[in-house]
C-alpha positions as CSV (number, residue, x, y, z in Angstrom):
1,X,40.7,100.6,-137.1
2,X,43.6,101.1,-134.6
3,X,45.3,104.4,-134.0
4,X,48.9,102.1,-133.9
5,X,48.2,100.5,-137.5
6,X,49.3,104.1,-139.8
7,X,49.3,101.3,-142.9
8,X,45.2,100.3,-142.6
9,X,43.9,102.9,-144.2
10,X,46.3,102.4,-147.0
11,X,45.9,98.4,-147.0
12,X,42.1,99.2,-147.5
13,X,42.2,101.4,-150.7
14,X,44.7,98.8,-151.6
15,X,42.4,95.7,-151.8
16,X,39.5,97.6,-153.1
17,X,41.6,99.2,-156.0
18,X,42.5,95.2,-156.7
19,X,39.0,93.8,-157.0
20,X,39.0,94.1,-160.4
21,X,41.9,92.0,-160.9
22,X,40.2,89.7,-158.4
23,X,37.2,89.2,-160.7
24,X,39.2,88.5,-163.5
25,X,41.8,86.2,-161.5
26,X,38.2,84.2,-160.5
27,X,36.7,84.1,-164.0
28,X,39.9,82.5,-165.1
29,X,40.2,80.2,-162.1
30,X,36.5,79.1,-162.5
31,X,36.8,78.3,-166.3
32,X,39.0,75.7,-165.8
33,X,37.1,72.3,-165.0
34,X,39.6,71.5,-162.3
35,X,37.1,68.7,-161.0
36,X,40.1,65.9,-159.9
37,X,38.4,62.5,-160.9
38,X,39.0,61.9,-164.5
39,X,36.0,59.7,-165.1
40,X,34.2,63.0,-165.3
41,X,37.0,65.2,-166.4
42,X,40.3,65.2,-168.0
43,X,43.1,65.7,-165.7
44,X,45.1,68.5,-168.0
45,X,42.3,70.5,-166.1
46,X,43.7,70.0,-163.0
47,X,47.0,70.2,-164.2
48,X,46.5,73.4,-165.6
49,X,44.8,74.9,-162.6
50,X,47.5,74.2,-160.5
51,X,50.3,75.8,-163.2
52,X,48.4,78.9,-163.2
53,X,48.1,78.9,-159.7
54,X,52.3,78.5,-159.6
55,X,52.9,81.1,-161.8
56,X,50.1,83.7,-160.1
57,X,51.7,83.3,-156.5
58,X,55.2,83.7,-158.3
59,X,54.3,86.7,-159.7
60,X,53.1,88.3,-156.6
61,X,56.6,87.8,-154.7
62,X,56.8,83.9,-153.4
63,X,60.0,83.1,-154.6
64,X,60.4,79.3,-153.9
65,X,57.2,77.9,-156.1
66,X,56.8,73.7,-157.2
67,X,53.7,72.2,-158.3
68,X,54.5,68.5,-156.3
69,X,52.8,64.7,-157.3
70,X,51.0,63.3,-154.4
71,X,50.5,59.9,-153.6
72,X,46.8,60.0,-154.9
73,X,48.6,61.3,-158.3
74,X,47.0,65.0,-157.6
75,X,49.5,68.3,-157.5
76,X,50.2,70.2,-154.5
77,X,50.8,73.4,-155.3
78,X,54.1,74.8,-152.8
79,X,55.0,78.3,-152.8
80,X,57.4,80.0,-150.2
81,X,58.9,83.1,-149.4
82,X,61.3,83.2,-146.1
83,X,61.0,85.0,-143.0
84,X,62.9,88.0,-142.4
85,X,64.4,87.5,-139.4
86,X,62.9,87.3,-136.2
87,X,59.4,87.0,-137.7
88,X,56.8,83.8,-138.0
89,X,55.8,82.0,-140.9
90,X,52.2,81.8,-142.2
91,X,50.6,79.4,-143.4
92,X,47.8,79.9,-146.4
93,X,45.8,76.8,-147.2
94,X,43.3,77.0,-149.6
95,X,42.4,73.5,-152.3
96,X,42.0,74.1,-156.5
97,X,39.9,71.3,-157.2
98,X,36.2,71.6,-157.3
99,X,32.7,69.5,-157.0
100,X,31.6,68.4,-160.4
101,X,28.5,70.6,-161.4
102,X,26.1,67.6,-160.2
103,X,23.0,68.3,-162.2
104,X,23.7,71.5,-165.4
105,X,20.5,72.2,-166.4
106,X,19.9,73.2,-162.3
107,X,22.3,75.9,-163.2
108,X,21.1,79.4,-163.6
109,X,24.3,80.8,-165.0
110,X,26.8,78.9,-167.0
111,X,28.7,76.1,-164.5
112,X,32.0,77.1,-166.0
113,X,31.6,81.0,-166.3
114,X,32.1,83.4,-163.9
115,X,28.7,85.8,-164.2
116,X,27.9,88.8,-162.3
117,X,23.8,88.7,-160.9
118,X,22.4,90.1,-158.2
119,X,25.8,91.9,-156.6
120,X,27.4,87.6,-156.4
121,X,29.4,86.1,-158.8
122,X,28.3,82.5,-159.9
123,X,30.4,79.6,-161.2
124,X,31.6,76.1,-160.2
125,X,34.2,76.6,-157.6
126,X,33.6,80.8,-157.2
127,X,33.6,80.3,-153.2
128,X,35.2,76.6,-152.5
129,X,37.5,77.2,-152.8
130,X,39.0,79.5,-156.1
131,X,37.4,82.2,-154.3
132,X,39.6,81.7,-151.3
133,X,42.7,81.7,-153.7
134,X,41.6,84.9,-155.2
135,X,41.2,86.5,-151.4
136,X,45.1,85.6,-150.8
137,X,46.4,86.7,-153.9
138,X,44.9,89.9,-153.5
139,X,45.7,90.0,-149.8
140,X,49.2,89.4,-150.4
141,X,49.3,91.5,-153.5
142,X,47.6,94.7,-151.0
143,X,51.0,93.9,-149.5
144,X,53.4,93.5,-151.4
145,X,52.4,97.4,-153.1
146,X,53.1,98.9,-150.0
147,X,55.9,97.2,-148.3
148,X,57.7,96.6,-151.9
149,X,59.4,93.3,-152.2
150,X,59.5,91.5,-148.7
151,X,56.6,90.5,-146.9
152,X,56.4,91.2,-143.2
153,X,56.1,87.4,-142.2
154,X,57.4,84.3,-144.1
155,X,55.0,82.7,-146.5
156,X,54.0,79.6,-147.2
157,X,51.0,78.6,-149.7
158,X,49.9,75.4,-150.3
159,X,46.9,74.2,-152.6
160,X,45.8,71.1,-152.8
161,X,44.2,69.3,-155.4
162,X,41.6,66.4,-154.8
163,X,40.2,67.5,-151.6
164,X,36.9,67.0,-152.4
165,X,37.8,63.8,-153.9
166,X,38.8,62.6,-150.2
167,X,42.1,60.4,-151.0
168,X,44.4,61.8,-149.1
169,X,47.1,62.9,-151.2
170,X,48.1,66.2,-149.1
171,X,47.2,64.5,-145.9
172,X,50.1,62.0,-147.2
173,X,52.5,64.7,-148.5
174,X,52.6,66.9,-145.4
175,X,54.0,64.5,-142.7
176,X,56.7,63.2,-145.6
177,X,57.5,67.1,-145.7
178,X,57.4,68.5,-142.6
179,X,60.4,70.8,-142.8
180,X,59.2,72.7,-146.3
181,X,55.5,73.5,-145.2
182,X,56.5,73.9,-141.1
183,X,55.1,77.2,-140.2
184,X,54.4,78.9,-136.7
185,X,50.1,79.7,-137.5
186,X,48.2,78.0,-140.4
187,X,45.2,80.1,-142.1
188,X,42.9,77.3,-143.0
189,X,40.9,79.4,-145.7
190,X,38.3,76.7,-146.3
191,X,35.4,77.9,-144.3
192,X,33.6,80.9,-144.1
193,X,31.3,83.8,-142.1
194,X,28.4,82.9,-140.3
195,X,26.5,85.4,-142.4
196,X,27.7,87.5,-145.0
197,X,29.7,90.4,-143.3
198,X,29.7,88.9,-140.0
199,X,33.3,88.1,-139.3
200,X,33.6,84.2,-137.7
201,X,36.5,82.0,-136.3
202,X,35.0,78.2,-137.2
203,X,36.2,76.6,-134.2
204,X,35.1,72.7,-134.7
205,X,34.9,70.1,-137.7
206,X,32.7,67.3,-137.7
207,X,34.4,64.3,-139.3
208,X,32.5,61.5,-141.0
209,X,32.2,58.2,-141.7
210,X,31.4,56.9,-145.3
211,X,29.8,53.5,-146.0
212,X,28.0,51.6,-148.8
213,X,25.5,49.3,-147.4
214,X,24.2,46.5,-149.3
215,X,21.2,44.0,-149.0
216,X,20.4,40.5,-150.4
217,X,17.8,38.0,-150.4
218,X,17.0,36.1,-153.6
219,X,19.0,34.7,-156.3
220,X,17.8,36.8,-158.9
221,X,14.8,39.4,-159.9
222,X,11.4,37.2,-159.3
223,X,7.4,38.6,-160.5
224,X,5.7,40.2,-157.7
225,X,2.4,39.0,-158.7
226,X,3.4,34.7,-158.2
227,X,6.0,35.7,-155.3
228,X,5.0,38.5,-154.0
229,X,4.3,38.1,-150.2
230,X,6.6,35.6,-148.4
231,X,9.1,36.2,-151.4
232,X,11.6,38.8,-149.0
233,X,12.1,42.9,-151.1
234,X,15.3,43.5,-150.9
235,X,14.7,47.0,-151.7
236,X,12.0,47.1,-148.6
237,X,14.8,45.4,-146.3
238,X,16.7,48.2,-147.0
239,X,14.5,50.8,-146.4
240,X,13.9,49.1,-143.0
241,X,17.0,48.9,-141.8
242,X,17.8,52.5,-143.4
243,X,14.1,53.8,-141.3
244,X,16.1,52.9,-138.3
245,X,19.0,55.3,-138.3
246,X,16.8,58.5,-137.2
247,X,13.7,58.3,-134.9
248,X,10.4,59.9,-135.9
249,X,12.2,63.5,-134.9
250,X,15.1,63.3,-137.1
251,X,17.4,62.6,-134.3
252,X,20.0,59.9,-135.3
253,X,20.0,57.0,-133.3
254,X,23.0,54.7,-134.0
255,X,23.7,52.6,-131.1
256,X,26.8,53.1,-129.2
257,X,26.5,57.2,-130.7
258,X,25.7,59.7,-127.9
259,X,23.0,62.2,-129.3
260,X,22.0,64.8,-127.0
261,X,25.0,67.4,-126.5
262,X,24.7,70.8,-127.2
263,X,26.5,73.5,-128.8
264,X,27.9,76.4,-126.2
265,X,28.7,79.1,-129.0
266,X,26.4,81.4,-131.5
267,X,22.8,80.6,-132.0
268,X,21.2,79.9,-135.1
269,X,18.2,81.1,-135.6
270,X,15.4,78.6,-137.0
271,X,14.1,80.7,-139.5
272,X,18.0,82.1,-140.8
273,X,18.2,78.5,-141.7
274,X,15.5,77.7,-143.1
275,X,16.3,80.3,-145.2
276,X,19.8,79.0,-146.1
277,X,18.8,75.4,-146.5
278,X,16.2,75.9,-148.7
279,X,13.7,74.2,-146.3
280,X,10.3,74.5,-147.9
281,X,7.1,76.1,-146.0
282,X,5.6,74.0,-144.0
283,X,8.2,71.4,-143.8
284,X,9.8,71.0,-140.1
285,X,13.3,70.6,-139.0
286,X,14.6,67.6,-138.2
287,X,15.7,67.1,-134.5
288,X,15.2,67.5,-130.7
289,X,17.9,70.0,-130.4
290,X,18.4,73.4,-131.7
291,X,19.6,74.0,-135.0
292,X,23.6,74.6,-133.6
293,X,23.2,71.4,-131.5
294,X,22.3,69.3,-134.6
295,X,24.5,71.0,-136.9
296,X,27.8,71.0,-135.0
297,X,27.5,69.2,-131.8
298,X,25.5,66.0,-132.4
299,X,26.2,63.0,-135.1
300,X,24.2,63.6,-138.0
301,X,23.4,60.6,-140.3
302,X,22.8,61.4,-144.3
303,X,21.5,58.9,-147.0
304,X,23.9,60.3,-150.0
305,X,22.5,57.4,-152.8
306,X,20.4,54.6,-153.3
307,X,20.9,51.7,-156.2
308,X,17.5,50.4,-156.9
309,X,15.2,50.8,-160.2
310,X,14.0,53.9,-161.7
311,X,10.5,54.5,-162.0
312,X,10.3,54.9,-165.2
313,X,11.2,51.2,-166.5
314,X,10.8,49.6,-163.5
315,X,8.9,46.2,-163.7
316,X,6.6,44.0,-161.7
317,X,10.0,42.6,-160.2
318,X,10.8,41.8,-156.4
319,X,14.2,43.1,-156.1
320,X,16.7,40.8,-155.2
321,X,19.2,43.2,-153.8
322,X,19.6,46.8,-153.3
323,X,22.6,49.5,-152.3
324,X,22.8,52.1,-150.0
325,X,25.7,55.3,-149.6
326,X,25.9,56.3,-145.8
327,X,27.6,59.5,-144.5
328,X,27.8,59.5,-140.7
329,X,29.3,63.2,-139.9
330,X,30.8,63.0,-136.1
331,X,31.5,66.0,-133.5
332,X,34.2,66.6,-131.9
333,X,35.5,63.7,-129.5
334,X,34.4,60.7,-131.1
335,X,36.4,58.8,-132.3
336,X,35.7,57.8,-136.0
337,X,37.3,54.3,-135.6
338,X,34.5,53.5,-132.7
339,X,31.5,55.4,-134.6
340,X,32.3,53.2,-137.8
341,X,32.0,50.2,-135.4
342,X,28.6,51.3,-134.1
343,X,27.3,52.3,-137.0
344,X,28.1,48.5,-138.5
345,X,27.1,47.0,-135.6
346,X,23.6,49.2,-135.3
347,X,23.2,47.7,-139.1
348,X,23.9,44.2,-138.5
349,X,21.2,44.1,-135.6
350,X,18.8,45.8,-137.5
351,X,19.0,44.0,-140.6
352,X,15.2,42.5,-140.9
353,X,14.8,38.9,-142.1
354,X,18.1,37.8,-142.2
355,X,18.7,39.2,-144.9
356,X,22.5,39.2,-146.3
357,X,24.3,42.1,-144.9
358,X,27.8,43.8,-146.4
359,X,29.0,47.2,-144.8
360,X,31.9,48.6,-147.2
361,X,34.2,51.1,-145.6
362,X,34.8,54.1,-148.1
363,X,36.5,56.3,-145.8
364,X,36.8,58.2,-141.9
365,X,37.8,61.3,-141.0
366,X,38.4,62.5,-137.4
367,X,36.8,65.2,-136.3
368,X,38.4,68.5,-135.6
369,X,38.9,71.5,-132.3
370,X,41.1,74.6,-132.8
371,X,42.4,76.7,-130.3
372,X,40.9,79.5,-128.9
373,X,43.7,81.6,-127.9
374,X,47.3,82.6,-128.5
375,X,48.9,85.8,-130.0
376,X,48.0,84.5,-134.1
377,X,44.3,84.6,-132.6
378,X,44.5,88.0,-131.6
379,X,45.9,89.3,-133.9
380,X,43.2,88.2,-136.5
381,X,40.3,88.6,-134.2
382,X,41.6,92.3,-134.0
383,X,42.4,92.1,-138.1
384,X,38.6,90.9,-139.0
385,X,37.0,93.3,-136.2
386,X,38.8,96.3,-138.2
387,X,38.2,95.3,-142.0
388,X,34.4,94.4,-141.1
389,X,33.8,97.2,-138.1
390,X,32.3,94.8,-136.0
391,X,33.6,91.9,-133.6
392,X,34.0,88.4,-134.7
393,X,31.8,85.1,-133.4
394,X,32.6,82.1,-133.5
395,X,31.0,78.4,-135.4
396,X,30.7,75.5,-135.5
397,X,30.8,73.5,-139.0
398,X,29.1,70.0,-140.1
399,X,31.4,69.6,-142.9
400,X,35.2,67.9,-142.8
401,X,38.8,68.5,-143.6
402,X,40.8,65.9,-142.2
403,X,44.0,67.8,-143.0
404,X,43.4,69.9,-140.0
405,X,44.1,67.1,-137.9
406,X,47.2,65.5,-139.8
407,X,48.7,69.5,-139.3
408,X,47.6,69.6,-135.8
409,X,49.8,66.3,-135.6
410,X,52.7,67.1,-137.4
411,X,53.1,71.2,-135.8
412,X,51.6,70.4,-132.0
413,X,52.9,74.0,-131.5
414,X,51.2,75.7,-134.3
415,X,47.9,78.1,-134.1
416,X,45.3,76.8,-136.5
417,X,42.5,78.5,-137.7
418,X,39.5,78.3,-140.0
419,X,38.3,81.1,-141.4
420,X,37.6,82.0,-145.4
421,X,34.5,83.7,-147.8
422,X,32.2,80.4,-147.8
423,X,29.2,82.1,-145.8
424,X,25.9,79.9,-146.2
425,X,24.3,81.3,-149.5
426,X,27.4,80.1,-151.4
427,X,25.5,77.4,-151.6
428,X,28.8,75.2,-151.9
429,X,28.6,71.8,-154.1
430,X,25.3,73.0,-155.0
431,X,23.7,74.1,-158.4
432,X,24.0,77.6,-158.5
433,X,27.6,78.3,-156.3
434,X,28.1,82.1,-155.6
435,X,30.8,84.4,-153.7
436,X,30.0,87.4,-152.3
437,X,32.7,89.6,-153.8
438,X,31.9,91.8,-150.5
439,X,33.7,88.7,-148.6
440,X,36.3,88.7,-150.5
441,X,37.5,91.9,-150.2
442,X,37.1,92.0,-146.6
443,X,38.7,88.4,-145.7
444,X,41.5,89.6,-147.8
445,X,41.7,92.9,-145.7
446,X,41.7,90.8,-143.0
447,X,44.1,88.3,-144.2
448,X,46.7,91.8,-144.8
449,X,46.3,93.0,-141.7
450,X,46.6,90.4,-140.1
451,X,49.8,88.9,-141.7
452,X,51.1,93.0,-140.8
453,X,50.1,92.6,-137.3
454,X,51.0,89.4,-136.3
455,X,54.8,90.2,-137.5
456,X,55.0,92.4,-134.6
């Protein structure tokens, strides 16, 4: 910790006095079923979510607080406190939605329950991203303690909610208010550690490309015993044309989609992710490249669903047409506009048989490159070095958040970064989601410091 910062030591005993209050902030937070598409769940759980949240960031000192209707009909929750003067604004960006639990009796602890095993706390939505909400609340509150009512920086938070829904609603609002969320560094808390007390900047955001694919070739459902043969399965056209979107490595071969760069930052090791992926023993990873060259440099294609009959039921039925969910994540520079077209135009070649061919569009995202320098930057990297005792990396990370790029857009000026208490055995929109408390304490050091340093 440095000799210059006589308020560290006091910010430290601070957050760790307030981790109980972050437990129960979190338990309350992950109770809600704030899961923003109401074919699963009512909306009032959104909507309540996002009042808590208002009232919470109130309470700890931001004065100017709204819950605000986006064009996709979610809340944004806005909450500001000025600068005083002379100092930057901040940013804090964190989302209150969650993924829906997926599959309940995978669960090991109740999905809606916040529950202590193992030193992590489990529940829907405990690291993406409530837990993120709980490390700024407690950050700010480590402040607000010791320098009484006023902040050292200005404040601005803003949660979204449907951003694992994908529809835009805060990539909408934020150009239509670019004077109430303008700020001179955004904090990005959506990511997280490389490992569990290793303190990482994410520096790169693969975007992505979603399609639905669908095959046909008969009029209707036929017997496979008096057709079977020349009679063409749509079910095995797809899975032809679906074989030919990786080579027998792994590596994804779309036309048109370069697939040999490599990744210039921190390794990771095989067997570290093997470990957090789950990969069984004796199965291999998939690719030519190392496991940071497909992960955050290379374009990585994913089958998210198939429509076709169950096994159980299924009948002696040539299928007459069949679906397929595509996820096509991209690194940075390329342009999701072109990959969409190779990726259509790779399906369309490859279709066997002639076979009827649609390619729906679901959505695109661009991909994403933060800076690497500036005085926001050093300030932090010097903030996480101090609240973990050890210097920071930096990543890479497959996943998306196309609002990085609409604020890079709107504030060309601002520092961005990505940082946040999602390390990989979080196990994000899995079964079984866990936070470290351990990484929220420390981001949230961090996060304090930080916001104290960077004001002068």
């Amino acid at each position: 910790m440095s000799s210059d910062d006589p308020d560290a030591a006091e910010l430290r005993s601070r957050v760790a006095a307030l981790m109980g209050q972050a437990k129960q902030d979190l338990a309350q937070l992950v109770s809600f079923k704030s899961v923003a598409d109401s074919r699963l769940f009512p909306p009032e759980e959104c909507e309540k979510t996002a009042q808590w949240m208002a009232d919470a960031f109130a309470a700890v000192g931001l004065t100017d607080v709204g819950l605000h209707e986006t064009s996709d009909g979610s809340k944004a929750v806005v909450a500001r406190r000025s600068a005083p003067p002379g100092a930057p604004t901040v940013l804090l960006y964190c989302h209150y939605d969650v993924q829906p639990p997926l599959d309940d009796a995978a669960w090991r602890t109740p999905v809606w329950q916040l529950t202590e095993k193992d030193g992590r706390w489990y529940g829907r939505g405990s690291a993406d991203c409530k837990g993120n909400i709980v490390m700024h609340l407690t950050a700010l509150r480590a402040l607000r303690q010791i320098g009484g009512e006023d902040f050292p920086v200005g404040i601005t938070l803003v949660a979204e909610g449907s951003e694992e829904q994908g529809t835009g609603g805060l990539e909408a609002f934020v150009p239509e208010h670019v004077e109430l969320l303008r700020a001179d560094t955004l904090l990005i808390c959506d990511s997280g550690n490389f490992a569990a007390g290793v303190p990482t900047f994410t520096e790169t955001l693969r975007g992505n490309v979603n399609v639905v694919v669908s095959v046909e070739t008969l009029a209707g459902p036929v017997h496979s015993g008096m057709f079977g043969g020349p009679a063409p399965d749509a079910l095995a056209a797809l899975i032809h044309l679906l074989a030919t979107l990786r080579d027998e490595y792994g590596n994804t071969t779309v036309a048109g989609l370069t697939n040999d760069q490599t990744w210039g930052g921190v390794r990771y090791p095989d067997e570290q992710f093997r470990i957090d992926a789950g990969v069984l023993g004796g199965v291999d990873l998939t690719g030519d490249g190392t496991v940071a060259d497909m992960l955050w440099a290379r374009p990585a294609l994913t089958i998210l669903g198939i429509d076709a009959p169950k096994v159980v039921g299924s009948s002696a039925a040539i299928q007459p047409s069949a679906r397929a969910r595509l996820n096509l994540r991209i690194p940075p520079c390329t342009d999701p506009d072109q990959a969409l077209k190779a990726l259509t135009a790779h399906l369309e070649a490859n279709t066997p048989w002639h076979a009827k061919l649609s390619v729906e569009t679901e959505s695109i995202g661009s991909p994403f490159r933060s800076g690497t320098g500036g005085p926001a930057r050093t300030a932090m990297a010097a903030a996480l070095a101090a609240s973990y005792g050890r210097a920071t990396t930096t990543q890479g990370q497959g996943g998306s958040i196309p609002l990085c790029n609409v604020f890079a857009d709107t504030y060309p000026d601002a520092e961005i970064m990505l940082l946040g208490v999602e390390e990989p055995k979080c196990l994000i929109h899995a079964p079984n989601e866990s936070v470290d408390p351990s990484e929220i304490e420390h981001i949230a050091l961090a996060e304090a410091l930080f916001l104290t340093r960077y004001a002068r």
